[in-house]
C-alpha positions in Angstrom: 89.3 -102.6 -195.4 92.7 -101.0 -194.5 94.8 -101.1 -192.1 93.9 -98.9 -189.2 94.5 -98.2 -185.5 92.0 -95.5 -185.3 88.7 -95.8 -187.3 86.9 -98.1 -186.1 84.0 -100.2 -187.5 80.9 -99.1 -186.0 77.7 -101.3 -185.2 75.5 -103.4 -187.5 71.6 -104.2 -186.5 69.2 -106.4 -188.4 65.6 -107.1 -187.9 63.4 -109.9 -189.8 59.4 -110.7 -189.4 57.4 -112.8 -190.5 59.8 -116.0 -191.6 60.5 -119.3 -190.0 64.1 -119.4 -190.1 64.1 -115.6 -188.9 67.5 -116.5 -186.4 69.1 -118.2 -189.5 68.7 -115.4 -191.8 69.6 -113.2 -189.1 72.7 -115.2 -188.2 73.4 -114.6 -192.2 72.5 -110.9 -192.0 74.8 -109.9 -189.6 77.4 -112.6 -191.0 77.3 -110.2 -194.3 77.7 -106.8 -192.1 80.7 -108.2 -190.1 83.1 -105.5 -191.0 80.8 -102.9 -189.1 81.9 -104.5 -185.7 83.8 -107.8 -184.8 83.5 -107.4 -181.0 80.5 -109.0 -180.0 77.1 -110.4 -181.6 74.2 -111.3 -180.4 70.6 -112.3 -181.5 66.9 -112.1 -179.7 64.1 -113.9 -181.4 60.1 -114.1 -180.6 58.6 -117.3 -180.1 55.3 -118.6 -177.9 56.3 -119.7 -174.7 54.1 -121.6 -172.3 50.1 -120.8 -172.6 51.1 -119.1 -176.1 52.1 -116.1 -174.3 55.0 -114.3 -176.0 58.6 -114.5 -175.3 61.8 -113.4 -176.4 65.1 -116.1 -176.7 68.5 -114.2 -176.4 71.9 -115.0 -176.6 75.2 -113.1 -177.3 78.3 -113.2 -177.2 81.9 -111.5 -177.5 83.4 -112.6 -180.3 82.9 -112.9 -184.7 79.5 -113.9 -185.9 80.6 -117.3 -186.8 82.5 -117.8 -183.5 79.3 -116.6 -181.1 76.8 -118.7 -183.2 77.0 -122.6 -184.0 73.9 -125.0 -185.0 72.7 -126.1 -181.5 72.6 -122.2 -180.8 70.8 -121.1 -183.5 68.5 -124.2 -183.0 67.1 -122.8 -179.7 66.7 -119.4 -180.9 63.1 -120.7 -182.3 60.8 -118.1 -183.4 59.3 -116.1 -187.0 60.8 -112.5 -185.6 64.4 -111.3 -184.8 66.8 -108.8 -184.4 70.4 -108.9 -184.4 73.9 -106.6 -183.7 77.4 -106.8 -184.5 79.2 -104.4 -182.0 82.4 -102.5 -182.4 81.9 -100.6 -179.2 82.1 -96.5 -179.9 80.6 -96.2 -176.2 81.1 -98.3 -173.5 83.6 -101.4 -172.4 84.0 -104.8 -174.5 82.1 -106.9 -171.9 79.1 -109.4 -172.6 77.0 -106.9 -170.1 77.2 -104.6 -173.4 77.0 -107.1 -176.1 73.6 -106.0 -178.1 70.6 -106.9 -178.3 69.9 -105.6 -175.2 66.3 -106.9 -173.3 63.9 -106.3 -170.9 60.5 -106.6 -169.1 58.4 -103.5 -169.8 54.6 -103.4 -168.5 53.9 -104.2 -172.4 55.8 -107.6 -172.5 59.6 -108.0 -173.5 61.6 -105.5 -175.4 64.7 -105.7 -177.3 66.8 -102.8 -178.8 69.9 -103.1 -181.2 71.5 -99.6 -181.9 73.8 -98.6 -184.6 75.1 -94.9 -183.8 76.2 -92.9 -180.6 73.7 -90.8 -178.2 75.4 -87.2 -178.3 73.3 -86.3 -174.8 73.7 -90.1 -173.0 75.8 -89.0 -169.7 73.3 -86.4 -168.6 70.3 -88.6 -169.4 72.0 -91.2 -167.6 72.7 -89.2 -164.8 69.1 -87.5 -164.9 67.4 -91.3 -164.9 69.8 -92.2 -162.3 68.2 -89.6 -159.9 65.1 -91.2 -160.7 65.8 -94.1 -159.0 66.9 -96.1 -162.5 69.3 -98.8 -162.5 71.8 -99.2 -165.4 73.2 -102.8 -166.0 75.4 -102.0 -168.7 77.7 -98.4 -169.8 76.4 -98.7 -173.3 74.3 -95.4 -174.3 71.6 -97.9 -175.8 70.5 -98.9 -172.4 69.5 -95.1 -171.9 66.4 -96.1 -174.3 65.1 -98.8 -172.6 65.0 -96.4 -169.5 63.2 -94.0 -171.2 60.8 -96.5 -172.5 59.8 -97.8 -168.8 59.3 -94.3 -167.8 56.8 -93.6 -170.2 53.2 -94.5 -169.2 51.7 -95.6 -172.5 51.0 -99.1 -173.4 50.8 -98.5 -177.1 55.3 -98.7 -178.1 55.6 -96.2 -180.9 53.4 -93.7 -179.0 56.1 -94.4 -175.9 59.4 -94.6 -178.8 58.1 -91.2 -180.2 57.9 -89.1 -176.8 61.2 -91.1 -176.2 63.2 -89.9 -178.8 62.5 -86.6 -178.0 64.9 -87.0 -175.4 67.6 -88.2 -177.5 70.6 -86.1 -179.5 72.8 -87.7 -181.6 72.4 -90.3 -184.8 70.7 -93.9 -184.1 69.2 -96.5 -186.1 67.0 -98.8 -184.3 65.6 -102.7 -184.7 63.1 -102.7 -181.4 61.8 -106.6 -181.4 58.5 -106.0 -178.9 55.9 -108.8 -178.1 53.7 -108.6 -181.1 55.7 -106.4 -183.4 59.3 -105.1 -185.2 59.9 -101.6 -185.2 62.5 -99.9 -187.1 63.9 -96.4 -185.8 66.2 -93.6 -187.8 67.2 -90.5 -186.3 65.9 -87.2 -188.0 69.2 -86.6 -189.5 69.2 -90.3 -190.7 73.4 -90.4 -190.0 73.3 -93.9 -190.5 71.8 -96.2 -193.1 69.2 -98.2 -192.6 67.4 -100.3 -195.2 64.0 -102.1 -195.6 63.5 -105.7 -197.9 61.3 -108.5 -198.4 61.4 -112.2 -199.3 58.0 -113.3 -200.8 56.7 -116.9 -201.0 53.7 -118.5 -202.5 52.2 -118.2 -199.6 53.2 -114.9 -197.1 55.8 -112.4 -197.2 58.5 -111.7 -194.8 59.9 -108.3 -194.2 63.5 -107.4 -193.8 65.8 -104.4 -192.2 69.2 -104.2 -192.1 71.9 -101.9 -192.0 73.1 -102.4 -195.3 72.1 -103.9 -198.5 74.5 -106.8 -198.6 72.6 -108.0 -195.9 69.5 -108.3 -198.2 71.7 -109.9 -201.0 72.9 -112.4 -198.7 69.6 -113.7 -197.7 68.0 -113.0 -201.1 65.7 -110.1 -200.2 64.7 -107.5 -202.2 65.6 -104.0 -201.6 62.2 -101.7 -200.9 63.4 -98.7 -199.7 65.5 -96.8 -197.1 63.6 -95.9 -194.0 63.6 -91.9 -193.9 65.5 -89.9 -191.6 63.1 -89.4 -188.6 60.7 -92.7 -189.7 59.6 -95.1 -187.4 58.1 -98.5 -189.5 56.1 -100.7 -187.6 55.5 -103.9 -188.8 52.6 -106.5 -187.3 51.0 -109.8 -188.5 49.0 -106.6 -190.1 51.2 -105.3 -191.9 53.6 -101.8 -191.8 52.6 -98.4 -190.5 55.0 -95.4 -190.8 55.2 -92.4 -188.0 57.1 -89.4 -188.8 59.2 -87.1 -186.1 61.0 -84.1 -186.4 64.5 -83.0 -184.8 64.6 -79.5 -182.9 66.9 -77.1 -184.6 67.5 -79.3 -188.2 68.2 -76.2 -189.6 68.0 -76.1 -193.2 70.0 -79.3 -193.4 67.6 -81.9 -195.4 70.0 -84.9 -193.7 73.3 -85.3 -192.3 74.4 -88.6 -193.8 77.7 -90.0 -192.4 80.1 -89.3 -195.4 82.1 -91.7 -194.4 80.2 -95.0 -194.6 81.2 -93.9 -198.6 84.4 -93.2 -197.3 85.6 -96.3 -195.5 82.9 -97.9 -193.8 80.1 -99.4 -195.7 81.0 -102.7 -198.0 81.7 -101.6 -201.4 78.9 -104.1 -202.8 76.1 -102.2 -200.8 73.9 -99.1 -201.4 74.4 -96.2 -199.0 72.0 -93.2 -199.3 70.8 -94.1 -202.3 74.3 -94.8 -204.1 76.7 -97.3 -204.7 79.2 -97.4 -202.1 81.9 -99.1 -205.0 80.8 -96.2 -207.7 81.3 -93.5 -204.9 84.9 -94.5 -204.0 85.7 -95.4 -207.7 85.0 -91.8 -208.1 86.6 -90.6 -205.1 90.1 -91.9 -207.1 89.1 -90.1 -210.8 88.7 -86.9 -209.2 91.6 -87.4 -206.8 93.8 -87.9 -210.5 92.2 -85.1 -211.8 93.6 -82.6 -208.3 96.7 -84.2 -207.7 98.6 -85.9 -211.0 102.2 -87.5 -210.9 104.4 -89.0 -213.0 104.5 -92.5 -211.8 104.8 -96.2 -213.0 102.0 -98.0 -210.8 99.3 -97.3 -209.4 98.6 -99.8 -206.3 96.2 -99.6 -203.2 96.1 -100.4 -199.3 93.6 -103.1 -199.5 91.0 -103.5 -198.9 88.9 -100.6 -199.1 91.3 -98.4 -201.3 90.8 -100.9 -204.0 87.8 -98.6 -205.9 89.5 -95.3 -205.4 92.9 -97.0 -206.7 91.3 -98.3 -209.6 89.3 -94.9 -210.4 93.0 -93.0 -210.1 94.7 -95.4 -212.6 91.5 -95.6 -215.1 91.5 -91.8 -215.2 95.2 -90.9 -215.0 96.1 -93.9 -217.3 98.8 -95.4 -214.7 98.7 -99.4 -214.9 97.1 -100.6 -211.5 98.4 -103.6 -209.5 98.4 -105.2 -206.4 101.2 -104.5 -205.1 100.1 -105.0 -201.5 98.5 -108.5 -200.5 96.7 -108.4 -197.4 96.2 -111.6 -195.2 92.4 -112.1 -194.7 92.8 -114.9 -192.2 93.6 -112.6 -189.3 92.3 -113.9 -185.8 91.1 -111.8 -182.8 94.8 -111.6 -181.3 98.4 -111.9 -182.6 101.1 -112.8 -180.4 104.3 -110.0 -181.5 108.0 -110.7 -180.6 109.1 -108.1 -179.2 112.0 -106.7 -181.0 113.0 -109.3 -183.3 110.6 -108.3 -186.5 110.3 -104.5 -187.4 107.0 -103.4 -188.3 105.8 -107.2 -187.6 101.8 -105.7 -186.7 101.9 -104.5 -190.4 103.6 -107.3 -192.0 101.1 -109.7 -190.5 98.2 -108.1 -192.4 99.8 -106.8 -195.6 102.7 -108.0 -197.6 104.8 -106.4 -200.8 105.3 -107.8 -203.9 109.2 -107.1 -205.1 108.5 -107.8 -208.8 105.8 -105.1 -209.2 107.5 -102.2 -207.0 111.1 -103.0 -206.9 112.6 -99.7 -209.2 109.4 -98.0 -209.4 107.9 -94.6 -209.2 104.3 -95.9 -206.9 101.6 -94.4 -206.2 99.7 -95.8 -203.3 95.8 -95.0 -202.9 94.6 -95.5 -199.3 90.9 -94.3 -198.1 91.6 -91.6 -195.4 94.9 -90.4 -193.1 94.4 -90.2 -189.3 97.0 -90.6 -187.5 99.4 -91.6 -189.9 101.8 -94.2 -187.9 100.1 -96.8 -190.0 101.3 -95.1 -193.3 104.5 -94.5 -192.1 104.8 -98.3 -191.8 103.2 -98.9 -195.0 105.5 -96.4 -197.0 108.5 -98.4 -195.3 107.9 -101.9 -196.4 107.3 -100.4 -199.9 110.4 -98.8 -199.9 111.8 -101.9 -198.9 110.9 -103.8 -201.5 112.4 -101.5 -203.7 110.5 -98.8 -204.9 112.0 -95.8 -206.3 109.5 -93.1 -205.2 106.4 -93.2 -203.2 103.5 -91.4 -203.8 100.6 -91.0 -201.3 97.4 -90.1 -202.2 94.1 -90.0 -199.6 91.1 -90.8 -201.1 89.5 -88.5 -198.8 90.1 -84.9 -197.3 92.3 -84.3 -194.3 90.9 -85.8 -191.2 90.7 -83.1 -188.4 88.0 -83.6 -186.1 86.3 -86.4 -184.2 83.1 -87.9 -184.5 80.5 -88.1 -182.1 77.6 -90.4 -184.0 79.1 -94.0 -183.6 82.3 -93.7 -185.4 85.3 -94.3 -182.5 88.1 -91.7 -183.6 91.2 -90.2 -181.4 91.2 -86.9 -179.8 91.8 -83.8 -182.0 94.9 -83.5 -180.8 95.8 -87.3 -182.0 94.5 -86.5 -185.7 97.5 -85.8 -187.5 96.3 -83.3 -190.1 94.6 -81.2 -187.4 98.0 -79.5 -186.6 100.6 -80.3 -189.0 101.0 -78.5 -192.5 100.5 -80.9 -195.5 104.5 -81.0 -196.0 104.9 -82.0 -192.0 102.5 -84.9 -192.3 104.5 -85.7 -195.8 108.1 -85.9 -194.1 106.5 -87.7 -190.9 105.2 -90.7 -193.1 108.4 -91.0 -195.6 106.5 -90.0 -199.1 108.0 -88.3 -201.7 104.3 -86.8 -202.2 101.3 -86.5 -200.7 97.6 -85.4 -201.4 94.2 -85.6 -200.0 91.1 -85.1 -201.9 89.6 -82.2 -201.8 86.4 -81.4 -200.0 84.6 -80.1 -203.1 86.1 -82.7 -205.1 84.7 -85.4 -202.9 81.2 -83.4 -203.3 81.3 -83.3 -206.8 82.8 -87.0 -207.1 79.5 -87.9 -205.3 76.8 -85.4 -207.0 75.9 -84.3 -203.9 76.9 -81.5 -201.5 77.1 -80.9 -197.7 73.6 -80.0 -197.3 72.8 -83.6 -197.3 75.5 -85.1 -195.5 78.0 -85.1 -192.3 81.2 -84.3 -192.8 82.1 -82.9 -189.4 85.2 -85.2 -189.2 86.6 -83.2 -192.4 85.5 -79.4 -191.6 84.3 -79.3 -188.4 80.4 -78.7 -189.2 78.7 -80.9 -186.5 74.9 -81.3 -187.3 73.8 -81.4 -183.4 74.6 -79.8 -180.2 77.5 -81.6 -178.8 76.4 -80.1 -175.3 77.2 -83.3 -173.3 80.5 -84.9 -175.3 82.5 -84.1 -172.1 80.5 -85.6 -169.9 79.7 -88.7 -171.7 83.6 -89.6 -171.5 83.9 -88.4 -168.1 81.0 -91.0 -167.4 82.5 -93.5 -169.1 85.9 -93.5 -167.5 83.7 -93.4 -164.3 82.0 -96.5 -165.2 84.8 -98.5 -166.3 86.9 -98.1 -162.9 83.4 -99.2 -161.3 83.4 -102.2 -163.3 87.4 -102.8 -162.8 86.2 -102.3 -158.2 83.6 -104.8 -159.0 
C-alpha cells in the first residue's frame, strides 16, 4: 500500500471450526490480512480442559503476526475452534489491555469477541454500563459488547447477541468463539466485509470466516459466500443456522459498504462486496484517463496500492507504465531518523526513484487517495529530483473531505486538505504541475455500482448512521488515556 500518515489500516478477524490445526490456520489467516492492522495480534482457541469441560486458550500480543506467534505458542493454543484479530487501533490506546481477542466468563461459559469496525454510540453506552456498576478493563469500544452480553439474562447466545445489538450504532463484524459454538456477526449496513469458507476432507468439513478472501486462499478454503449485512451464522458440531436483524432508520439504503476497502484498504488479490478488489482499482485508473488526460511520457505509481489504478490509466490512455518508484518492503516497526542531516529521510526509507526512467520526463504519478497531502509533497520532490521534467498527479479517488467514523482512523476535517483548499491550492501546496481526482460518478460507474449500496461519507459527507455520540466517544477516550498514563 502507499505511503501514508493518515489512513490507517483498520482490523482483521478470523474464525475457524471444526479443524485440528484451527490456531495454525488461524495464525495463517491473519498472517494473509496483515495489512488491515500491524499493532497487535492475538488468537483464542477452544479446547477440553479438565473433566472435558470447555475452555478457551488465549494469547496476544503487540506486535506483526509473525513477531507475536512462534511454534511453542502456537503449540499451546490446542483446540478444533478459533478466532483471531490483527488490530490497527481506530478506538482506544496501543496497549496489550486492548489487543483483540478480547475474553471472558459469562454465566454460559467463556466468550471471546474479535471486532473489525468502530461503535458510532460506544462513549454513552460506556458511560450508561458504567452507572450500572460495570467495570471496563480495556478503552476499546469492543469491550462495550461483552458488557452487554452479561447484562442480558438469556442463556441461549444469539438470543442474548441479537437484543445486544440493538444497542449498538455504527459498522462491526464479529467472530464470537463461545463454549460450544462460532458465531459470525455483520452490522445491518454490512460496512465491512466479512466472508464465509470451507475446507472439506474425506471425512468432515471445517468452516471458515474471515475478513477477506485472501485469507481463504491462504489456507486453501473455498469461498461460500459473504455473510449478509444484519446476518448472524452460527455454526455447531450441528452444523450453521442463520438469524436475521434489522437496523432502525436504514432508510432506503440496501447497504453502506465502505468504499474504500476498494479504495485503499482491502488486498488487491481479494473479493470485496462481491468484486474484485484488483478489477475495481484497475478501473478506478481507465476512468480517471478518460476525466483527466495529459500529455505525458510515463505513467508510474506510488506503490503499492496505486499499482491497478496506474496500470488502468496507462492501458487506457496509451502512456507506457513503469516503476519508477521502488518501495522497500522490509520496513520494521520503528526507524531511527537523523535529525537534520537527510531531507525527506521518512520517505526515502520506504520509496526510492529510479533516474533512468524519470530523469527528462513529462510523469504522471497515480496514487490511491489525497488526505493531507504532506506525503505527496515529499513524493513530488524526490521525483523532481531525479529529474523529471513535469509532474503530473492524478488521485485515483475523489477528494477526501470528511472523516470516518466505522473503523477507518482519519484526521479531523479541518486536517483533510481538500476540505478547504480549492483544487489549484492543494496543486501549488504539493509541487505538481497538475492535479486531478476521480470523480465521484466516475468512481460509481468504474465500479457498476452507485451510492445506494455503499459508504462514501469520507468523499461527500453522506453518513449512513446517526453520529449522535462522535464527540463524546473522543472526549472519552482522551479521558481514558490520561487514566491509564495516572495509573
Amino acid at each position: 500500500m502507499s505511503l501514508k500518515n493518515s489512513w490507517k489500516d483498520e482490523c482483521g478477524v478470523f474464525g475457524i471450526w471444526n479443524h485440528p490445526e484451527a490456531a495454525k490456520l488461524t495464525y495463517l489467516g491473519l498472517y494473509a490480512m496483515q495489512h488491515r492492522g500491524q499493532e497487535s495480534a492475538g488468537i483464542v482457541t477452544l479446547d477440553s480442559g479438565p473433566n472435558q469441560k470447555p475452555v478457551h486458550r488465549i494469547y496476544k500480543e503487540l506486535g506483526l503476526v509473525s513477531d507475536v506467534f512462534s511454534e511453542p505458542v502456537l503449540a499451546k493454543l490446542t483446540g478444533s475452534a478459533a478466532i483471531g484479530h490483527v488490530r490497527y487501533s481506530t478506538t482506544g490506546d496501543n496497549l496489550v489491555v486492548n489487543a483483540q481477542p478480547l475474553a471472558s466468563n459469562l454465566l454460559s461459559g467463556p466468550v471471546a469477541v474479535a471486532h473489525n469496525g468502530n461503535i458510532v454510540n460506544a462513549a454513552i453506552l460506556r458511560e450508561a454500563l458504567q452507572r450500572d456498576g460495570a467495570i471496563f478493563q480495556a478503552t476499546s469500544d469492543t469491550e462495550i459488547l461483552l458488557h452487554l452480553l452479561a447484562k442480558n439474562p438469556s442463556n441461549h447466545l444469539v438470543s442474548a447477541l441479537i437484543e445486544s445489538l440493538k444497542n449498538l450504532s455504527g459498522a462491526y463484524s464479529f467472530t464470537i468463539l463461545a463454549h460450544d459454538r462460532l458465531v459470525a456477526v455483520r452490522d445491518p449496513f454490512g460496512f465491512r466485509p466479512l466472508v464465509l469458507g470451507q475446507i472439506k476432507s474425506s471425512m468432515s468439513v471445517s468452516y471458515v470466516v474471515a475478513s477477506e478472501t485472501c485469507a481463504l486462499d491462504l489456507i486453501g478454503a473455498q469461498f461460500v459466500r459473504e455473510i449478509e449485512p444484519g446476518e448472524i451464522l452460527e455454526i455447531t458440531s450441528e452444523g450453521m443456522k442463520s438469524y436475521k436483524f434489522e437496523a432502525e432508520n436504514k432508510g432506503k439504503r440496501k447497504a453502506a459498504h465502505c468504499v474504500f476497502e476498494h479504495v485503499y484498504f482491502a488486498r488487491p488479490d481479494s473479493v470485496v462486496f462481491g468484486r474484485s478488489v484488483y478489477n475495481s482499482r484497475k478501473k478506478f485508473g481507465e476512468q480517471l484517463a478518460v476525466e483527466s488526460p495529459v500529455d505525458a511520457d510515463v505513467v508510474i505509481p506510488v506503490p503499492d496500492s496505486g499499482v491497478p489504478s496506474a496500470i488502468g490509466y496507462s492501458q487506457k490512455s496509451g502512456i507506457p507504465f513503469e516503476f519508477g518508484i521502488i518501495r522497500n518492503h522490509y520496513i520494521g516497526r520503528t526507524f531511527i531518523q537523523p535529525t537534520q542531516s537527510i531531507r525527506d529521510v521518512g520517505v526515502k526509507i520506504k520509496l526510492n526513484t529510479q533516474p533512468d526512467i524519470l530523469k527528462d520526463k513529462r510523469v504522471i504519478v497515480i496514487d490511491d487517495s489525497l488526505v493531507r497531502g504532506t506525503t505527496s509533497q515529499k513524493i513530488i520532490n524526490l521525483i523532481r529530483q531525479a529529474g523529471a521534467k513535469e509532474v503530473h498527479l492524478r488521485i485515483a479517488s475523489p477528494p477526501t473531505t470528511g472523516p470516518c467514523y466505522y473503523g477507518v482512523d482519519t484526521p479531523q476535517k479541518s486536517e483533510l486538505i481538500a476540505s478547504h483548499n480549492s483544487l489549484e491550492d492543494i496543486r501549488k501546496y504539493i509541487g505538481a504541475d497538475s492535479l486531478a481526482y476521480l470523480s465521484e460518478p466516475g468512481m460509481w460507474q468504474a465500479m457498476n455500482s452507485g451510492p445506494e449500496s455503499f459508504c462514501a461519507a469520507c468523499f461527500n459527507g453522506d453518513y449512513p448512521t446517526s453520529l449522535k455520540g462522535v464527540e463524546t466517544k473522543k472526549t472519552s477516550e482522551i479521558k481514558a488515556k490520561n487514566t491509564n498514563q495516572l495509573a
